[in-house]
N, CA, C and O atoms as a MOPAC input file, in Angstrom:
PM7 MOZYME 1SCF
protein

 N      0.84000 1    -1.17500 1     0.00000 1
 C      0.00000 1     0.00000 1     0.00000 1
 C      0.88600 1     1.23900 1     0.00000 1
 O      1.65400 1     1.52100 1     0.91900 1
 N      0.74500 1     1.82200 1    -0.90700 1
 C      1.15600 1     3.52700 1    -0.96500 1
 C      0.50200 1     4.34400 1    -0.11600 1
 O     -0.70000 1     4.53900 1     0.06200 1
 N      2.17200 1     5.11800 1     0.74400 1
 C      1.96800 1     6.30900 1     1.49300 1
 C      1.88600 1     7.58100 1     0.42900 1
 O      2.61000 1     8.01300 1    -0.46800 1
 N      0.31900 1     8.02700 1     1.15100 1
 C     -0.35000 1     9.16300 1     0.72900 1
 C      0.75100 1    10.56600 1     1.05100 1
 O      0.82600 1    11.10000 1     2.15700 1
 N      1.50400 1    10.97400 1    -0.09900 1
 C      2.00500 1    12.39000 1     0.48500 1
 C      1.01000 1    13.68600 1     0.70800 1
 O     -0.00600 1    13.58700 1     0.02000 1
 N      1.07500 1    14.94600 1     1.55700 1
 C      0.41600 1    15.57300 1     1.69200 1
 C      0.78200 1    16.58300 1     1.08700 1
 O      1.95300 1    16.96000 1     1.03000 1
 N     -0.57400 1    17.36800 1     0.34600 1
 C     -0.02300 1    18.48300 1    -0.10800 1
 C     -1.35200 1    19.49500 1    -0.14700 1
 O     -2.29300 1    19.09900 1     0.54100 1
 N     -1.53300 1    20.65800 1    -0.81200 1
 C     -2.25500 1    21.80200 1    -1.05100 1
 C     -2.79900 1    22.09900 1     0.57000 1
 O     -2.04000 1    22.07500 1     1.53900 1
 N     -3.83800 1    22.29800 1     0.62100 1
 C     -4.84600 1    22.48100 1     1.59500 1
 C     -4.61900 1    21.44600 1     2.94600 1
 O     -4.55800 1    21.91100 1     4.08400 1
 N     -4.52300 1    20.21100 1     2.70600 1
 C     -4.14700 1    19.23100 1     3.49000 1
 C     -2.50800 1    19.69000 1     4.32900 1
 O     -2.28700 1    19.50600 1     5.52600 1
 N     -1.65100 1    20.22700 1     3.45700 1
 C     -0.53000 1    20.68200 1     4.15400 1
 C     -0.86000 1    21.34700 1     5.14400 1
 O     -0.94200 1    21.12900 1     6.35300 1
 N     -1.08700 1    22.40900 1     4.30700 1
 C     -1.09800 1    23.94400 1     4.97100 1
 C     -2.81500 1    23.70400 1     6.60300 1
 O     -3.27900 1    24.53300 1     7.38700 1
 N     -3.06200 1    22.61300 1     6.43200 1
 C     -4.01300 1    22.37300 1     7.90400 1
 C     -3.00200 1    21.44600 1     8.83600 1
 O     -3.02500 1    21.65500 1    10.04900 1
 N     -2.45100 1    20.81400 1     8.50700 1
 C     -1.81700 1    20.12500 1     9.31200 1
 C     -0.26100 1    21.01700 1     9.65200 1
 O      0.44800 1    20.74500 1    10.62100 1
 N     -0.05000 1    21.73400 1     8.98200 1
 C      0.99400 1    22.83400 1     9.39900 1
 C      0.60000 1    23.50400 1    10.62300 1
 O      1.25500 1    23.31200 1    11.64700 1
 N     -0.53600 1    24.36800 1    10.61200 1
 C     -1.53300 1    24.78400 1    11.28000 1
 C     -1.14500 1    24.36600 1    12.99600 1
 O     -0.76400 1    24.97700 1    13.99400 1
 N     -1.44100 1    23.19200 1    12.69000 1
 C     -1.99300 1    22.28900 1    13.81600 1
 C     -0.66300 1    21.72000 1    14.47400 1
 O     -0.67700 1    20.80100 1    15.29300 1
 N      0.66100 1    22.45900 1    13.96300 1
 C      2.05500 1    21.53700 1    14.58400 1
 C      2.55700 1    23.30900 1    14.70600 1
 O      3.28600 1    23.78500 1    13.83500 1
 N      2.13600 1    24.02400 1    15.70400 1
 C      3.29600 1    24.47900 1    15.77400 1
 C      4.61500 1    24.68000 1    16.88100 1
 O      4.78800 1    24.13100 1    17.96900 1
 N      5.40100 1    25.61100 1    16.21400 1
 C      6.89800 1    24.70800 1    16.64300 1
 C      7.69000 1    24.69900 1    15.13900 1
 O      8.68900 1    25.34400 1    14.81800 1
 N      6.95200 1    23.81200 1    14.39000 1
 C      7.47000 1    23.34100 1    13.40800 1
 C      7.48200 1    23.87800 1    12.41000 1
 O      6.51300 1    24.61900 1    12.24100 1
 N      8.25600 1    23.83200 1    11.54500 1
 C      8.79600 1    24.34900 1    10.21000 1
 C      8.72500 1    23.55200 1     8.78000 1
 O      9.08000 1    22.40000 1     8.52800 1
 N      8.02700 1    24.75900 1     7.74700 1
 C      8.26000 1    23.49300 1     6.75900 1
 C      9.68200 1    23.62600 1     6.33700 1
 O     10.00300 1    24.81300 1     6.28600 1
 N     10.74800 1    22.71300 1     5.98300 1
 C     11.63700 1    23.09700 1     5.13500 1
 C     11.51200 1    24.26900 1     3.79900 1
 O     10.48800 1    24.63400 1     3.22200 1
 N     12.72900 1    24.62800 1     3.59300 1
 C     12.41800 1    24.89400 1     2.25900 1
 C     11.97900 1    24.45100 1     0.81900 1
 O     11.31000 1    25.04500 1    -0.02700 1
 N     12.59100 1    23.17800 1     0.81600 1
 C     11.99100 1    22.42600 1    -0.20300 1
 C     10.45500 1    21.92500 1    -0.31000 1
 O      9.88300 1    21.75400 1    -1.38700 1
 N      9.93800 1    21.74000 1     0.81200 1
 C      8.45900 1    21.27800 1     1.22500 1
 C      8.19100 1    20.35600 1     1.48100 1
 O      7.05900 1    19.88500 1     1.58700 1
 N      9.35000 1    19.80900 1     1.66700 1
 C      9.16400 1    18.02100 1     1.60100 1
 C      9.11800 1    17.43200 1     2.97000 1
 O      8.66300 1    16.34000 1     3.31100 1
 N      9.91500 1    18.76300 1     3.99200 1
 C     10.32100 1    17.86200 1     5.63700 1
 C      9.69100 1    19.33700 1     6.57400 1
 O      9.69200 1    20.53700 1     6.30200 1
 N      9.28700 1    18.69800 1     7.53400 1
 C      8.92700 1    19.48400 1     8.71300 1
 C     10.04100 1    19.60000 1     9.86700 1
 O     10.10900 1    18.57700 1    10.54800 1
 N     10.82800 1    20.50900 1    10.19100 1
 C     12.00300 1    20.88400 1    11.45700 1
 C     11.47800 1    21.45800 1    12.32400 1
 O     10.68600 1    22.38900 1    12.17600 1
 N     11.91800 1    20.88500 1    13.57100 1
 C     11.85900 1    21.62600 1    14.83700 1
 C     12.88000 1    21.83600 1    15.77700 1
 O     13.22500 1    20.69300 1    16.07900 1
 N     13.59800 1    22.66600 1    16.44500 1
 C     14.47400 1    22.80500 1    17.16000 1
 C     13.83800 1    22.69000 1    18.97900 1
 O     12.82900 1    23.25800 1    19.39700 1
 N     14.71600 1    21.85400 1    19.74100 1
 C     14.45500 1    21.63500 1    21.06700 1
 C     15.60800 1    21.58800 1    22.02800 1
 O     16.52000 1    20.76500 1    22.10000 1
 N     15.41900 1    22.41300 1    22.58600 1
 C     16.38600 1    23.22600 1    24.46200 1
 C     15.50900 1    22.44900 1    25.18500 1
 O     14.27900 1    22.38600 1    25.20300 1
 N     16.75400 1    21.61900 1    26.03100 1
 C     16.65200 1    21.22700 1    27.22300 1
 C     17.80800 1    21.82800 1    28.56400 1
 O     18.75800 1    22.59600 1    28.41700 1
 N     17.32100 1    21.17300 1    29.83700 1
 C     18.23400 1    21.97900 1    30.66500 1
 C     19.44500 1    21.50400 1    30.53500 1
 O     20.45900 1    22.13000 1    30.84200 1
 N     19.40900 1    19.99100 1    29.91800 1
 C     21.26400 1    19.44600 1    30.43600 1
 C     21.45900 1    18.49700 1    29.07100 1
 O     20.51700 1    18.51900 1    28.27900 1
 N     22.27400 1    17.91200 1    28.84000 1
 C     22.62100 1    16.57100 1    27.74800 1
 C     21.61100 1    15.34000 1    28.19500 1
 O     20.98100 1    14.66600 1    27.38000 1
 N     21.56700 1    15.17000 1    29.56500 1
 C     20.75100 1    14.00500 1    30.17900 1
 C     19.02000 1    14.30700 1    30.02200 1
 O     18.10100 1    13.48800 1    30.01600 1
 N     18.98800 1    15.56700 1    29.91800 1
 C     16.95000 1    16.10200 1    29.57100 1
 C     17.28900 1    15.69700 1    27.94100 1
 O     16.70300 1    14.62800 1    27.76700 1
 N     17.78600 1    15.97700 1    27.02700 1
 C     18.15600 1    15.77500 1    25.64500 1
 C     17.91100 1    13.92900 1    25.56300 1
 O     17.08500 1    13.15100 1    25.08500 1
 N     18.75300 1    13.88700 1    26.08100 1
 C     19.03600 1    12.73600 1    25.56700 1
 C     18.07700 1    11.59800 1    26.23500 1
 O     18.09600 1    10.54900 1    25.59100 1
 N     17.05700 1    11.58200 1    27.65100 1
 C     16.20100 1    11.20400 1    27.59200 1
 C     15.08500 1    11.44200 1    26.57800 1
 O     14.35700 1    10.51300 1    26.22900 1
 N     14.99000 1    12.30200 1    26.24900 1
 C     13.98000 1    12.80000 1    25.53300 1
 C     14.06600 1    11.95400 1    24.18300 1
 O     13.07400 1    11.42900 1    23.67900 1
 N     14.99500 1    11.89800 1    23.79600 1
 C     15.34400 1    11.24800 1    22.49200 1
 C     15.11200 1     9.97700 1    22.11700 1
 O     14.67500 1     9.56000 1    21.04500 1
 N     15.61600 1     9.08000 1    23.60800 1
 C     14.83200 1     8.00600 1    23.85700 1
 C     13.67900 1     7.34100 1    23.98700 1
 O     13.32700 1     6.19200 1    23.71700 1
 N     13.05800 1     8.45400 1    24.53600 1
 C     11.78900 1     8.31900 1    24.56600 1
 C     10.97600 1     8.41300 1    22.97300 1
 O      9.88400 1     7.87300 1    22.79000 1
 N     11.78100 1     9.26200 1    21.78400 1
 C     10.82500 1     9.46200 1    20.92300 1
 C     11.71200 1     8.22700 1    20.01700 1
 O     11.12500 1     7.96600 1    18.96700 1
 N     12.89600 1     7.49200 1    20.20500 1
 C     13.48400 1     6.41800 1    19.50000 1
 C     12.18200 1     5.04900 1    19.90300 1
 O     11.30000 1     4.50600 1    19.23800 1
 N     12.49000 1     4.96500 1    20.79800 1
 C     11.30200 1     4.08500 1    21.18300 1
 C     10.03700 1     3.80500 1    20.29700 1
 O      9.75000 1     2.68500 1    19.87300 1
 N      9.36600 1     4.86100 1    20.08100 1
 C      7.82500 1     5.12700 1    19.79800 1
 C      7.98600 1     5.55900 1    18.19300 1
 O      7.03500 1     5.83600 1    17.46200 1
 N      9.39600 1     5.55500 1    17.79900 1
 C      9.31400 1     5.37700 1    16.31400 1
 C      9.98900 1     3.96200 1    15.87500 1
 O      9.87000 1     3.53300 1    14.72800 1
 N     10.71300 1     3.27200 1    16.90200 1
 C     10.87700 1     2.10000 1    16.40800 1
 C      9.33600 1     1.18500 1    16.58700 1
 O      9.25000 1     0.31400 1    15.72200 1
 N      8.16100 1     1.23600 1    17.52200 1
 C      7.04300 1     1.00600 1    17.21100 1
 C      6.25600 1     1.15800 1    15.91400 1
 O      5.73000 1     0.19600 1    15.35500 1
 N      6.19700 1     2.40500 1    15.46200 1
 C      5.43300 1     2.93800 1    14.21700 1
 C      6.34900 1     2.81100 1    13.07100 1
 O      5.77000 1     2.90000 1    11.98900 1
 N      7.57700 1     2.63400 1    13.01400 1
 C      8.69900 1     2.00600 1    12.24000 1
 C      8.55300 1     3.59300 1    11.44800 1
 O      7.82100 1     3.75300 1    10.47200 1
 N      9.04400 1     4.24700 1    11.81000 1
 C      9.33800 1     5.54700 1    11.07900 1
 C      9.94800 1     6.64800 1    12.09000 1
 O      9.48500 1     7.18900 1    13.09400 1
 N     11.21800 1     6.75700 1    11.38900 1
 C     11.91300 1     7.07500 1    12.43300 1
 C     12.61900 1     8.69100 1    11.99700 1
 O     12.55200 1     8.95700 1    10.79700 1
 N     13.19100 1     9.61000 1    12.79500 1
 C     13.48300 1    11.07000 1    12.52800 1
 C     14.73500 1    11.07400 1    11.97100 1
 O     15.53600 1    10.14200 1    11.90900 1
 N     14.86000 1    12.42900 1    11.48800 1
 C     16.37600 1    12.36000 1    11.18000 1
 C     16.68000 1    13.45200 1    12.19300 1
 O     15.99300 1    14.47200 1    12.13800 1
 N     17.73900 1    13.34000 1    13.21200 1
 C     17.89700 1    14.58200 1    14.04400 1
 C     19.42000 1    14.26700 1    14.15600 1
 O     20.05400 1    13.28200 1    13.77800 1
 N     19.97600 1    15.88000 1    15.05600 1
 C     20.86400 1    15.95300 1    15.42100 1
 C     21.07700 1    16.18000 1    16.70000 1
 O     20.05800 1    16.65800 1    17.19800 1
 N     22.02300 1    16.04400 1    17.54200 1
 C     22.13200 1    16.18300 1    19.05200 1
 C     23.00800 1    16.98600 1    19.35500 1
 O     23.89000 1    16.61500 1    18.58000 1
 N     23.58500 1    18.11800 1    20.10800 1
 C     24.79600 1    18.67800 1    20.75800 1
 C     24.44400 1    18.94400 1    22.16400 1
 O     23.33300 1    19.47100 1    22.09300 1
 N     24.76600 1    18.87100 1    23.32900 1
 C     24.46300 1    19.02600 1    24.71800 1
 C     22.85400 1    19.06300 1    24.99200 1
 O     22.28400 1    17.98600 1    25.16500 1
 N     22.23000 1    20.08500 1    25.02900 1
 C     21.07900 1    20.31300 1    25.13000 1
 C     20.22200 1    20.40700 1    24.35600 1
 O     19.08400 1    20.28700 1    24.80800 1
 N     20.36800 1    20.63400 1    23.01800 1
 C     19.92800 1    20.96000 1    21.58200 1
 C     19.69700 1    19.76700 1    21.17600 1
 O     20.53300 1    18.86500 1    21.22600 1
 N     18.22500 1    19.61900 1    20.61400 1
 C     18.18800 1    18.61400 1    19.60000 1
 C     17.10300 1    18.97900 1    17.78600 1
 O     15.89100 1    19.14400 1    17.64700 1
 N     17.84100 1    18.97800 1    17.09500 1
 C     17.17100 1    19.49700 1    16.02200 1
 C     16.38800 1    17.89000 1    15.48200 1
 O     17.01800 1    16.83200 1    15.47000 1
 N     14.76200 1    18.03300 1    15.02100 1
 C     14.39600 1    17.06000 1    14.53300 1
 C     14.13800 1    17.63900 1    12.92600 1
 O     14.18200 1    18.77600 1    12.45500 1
 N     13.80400 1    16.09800 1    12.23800 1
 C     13.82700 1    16.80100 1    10.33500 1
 C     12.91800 1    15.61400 1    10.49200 1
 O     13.33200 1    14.56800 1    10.99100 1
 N     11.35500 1    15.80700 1     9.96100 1
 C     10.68500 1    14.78900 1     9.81500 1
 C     10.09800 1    14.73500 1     8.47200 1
 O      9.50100 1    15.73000 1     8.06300 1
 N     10.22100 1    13.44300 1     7.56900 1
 C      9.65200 1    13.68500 1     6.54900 1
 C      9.68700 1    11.94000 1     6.04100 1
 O     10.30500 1    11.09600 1     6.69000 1
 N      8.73900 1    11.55600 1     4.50200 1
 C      8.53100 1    10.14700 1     4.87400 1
 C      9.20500 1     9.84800 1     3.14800 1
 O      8.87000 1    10.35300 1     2.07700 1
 N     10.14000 1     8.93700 1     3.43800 1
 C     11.24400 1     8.83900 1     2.13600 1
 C      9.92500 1     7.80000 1     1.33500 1
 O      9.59700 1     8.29200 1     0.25600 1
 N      9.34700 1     6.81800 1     1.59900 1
 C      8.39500 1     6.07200 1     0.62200 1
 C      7.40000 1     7.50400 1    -0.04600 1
 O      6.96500 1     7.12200 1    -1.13300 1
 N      7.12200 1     8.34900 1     0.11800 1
 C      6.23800 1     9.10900 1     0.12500 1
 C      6.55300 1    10.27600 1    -0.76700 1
 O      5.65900 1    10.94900 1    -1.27900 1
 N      7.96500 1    10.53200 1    -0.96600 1
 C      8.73200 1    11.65900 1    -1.34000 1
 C      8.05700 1    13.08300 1    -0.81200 1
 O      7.59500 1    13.97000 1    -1.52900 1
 N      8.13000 1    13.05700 1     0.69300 1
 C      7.92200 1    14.38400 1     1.52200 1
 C      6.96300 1    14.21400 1     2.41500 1
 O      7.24800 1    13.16600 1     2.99500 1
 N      5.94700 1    14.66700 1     2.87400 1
 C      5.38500 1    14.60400 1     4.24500 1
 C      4.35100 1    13.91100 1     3.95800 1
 O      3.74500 1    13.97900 1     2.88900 1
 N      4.03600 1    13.09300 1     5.02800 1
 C      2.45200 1    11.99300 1     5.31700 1
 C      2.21400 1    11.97800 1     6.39600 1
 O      2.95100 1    12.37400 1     7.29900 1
 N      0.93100 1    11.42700 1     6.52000 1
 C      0.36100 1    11.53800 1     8.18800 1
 C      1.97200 1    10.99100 1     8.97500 1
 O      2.52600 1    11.77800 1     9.74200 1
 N      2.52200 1     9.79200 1     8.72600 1
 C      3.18300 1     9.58900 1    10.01900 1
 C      4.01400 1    10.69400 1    10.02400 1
 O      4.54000 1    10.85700 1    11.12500 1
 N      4.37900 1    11.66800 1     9.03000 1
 C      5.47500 1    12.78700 1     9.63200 1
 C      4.19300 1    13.14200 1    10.83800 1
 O      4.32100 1    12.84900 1    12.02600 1
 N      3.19700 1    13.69300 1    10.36700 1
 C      2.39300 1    14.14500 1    11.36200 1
 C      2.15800 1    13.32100 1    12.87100 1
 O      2.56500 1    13.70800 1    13.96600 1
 N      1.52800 1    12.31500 1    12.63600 1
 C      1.67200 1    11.35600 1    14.14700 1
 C      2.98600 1    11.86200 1    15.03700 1
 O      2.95300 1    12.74100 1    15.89800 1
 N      3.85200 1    11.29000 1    14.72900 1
 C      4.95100 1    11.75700 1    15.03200 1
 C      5.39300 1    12.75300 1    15.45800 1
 O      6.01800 1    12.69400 1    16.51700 1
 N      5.17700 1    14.35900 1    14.60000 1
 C      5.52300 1    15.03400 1    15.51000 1
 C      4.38500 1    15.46500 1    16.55300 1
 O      4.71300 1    15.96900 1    17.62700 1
 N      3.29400 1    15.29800 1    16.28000 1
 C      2.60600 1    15.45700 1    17.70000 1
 C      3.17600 1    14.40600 1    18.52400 1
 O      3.40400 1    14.84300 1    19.65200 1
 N      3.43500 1    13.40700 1    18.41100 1
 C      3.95200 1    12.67600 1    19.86600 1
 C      5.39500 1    13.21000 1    20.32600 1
 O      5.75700 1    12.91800 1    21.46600 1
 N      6.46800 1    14.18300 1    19.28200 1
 C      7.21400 1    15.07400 1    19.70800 1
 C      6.76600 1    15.98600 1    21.00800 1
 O      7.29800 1    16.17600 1    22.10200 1
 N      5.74500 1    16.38800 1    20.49700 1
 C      5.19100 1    17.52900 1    20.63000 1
 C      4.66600 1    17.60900 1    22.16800 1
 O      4.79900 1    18.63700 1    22.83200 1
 N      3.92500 1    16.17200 1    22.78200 1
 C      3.50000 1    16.18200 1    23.83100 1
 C      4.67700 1    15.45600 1    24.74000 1
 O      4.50800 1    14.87100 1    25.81000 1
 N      5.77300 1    15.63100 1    24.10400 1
 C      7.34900 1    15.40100 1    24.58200 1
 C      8.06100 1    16.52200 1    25.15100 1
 O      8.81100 1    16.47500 1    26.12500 1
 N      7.73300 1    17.61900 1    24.39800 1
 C      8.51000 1    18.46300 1    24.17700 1
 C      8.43100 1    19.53800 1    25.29900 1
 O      7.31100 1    19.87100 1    25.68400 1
 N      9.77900 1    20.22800 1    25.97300 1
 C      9.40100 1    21.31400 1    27.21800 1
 C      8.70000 1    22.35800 1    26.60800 1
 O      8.62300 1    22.63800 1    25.41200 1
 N      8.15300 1    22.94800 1    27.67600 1
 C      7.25700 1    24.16600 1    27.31000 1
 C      8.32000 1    25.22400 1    27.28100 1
 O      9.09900 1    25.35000 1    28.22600 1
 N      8.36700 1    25.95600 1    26.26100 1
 C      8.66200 1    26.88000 1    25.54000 1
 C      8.30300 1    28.58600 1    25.89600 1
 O      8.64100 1    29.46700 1    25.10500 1

């Protein structure tokens, strides 16, 4: 079964509804940047969202430095965003410190 990519109207509501997040420039991936207090708030955190994408088998592309963690979500069968980018980052999302 083919993943549905999202686009027109369907984007731009589910954009809406994540924010935080960024579309790339290309349109294809959604970014979010996340501050924590220490490497150990980071890096739990990370775990926690490795976990719950090795469940849904779709997993982020991010980067880590101490406290910082940049996420890039987007769905390679799909060529650019589908609901699971979406699932996903809402379960970021109810991860994520308040801001």
């Amino acid at each position: 079964m083919a993943i549905e990519r999202l686009s027109g109207a369907k984007l731009d509501e589910v954009l809406a509804g994540l924010p935080g997040w960024s579309l790339r420039e290309d349109g294809l991936a959604i970014t979010r940047e996340l501050k924590f207090a220490d490497f150990n708030e980071a890096f739990g955190f990370m775990t926690r969202v490795a976990i719950q994408a090795d469940k849904v088998d779709h997993h982020p592309e991010w980067f880590n430095v101490y406290n910082r963690v940049v996420i890039t979500l987007t769905t390679h069968d799909a060529d650019g965003l589908s609901q699971r980018d979406v699932d996903l980052a809402s379960f970021i999302d109810g991860l994520a410190p308040a801001t």
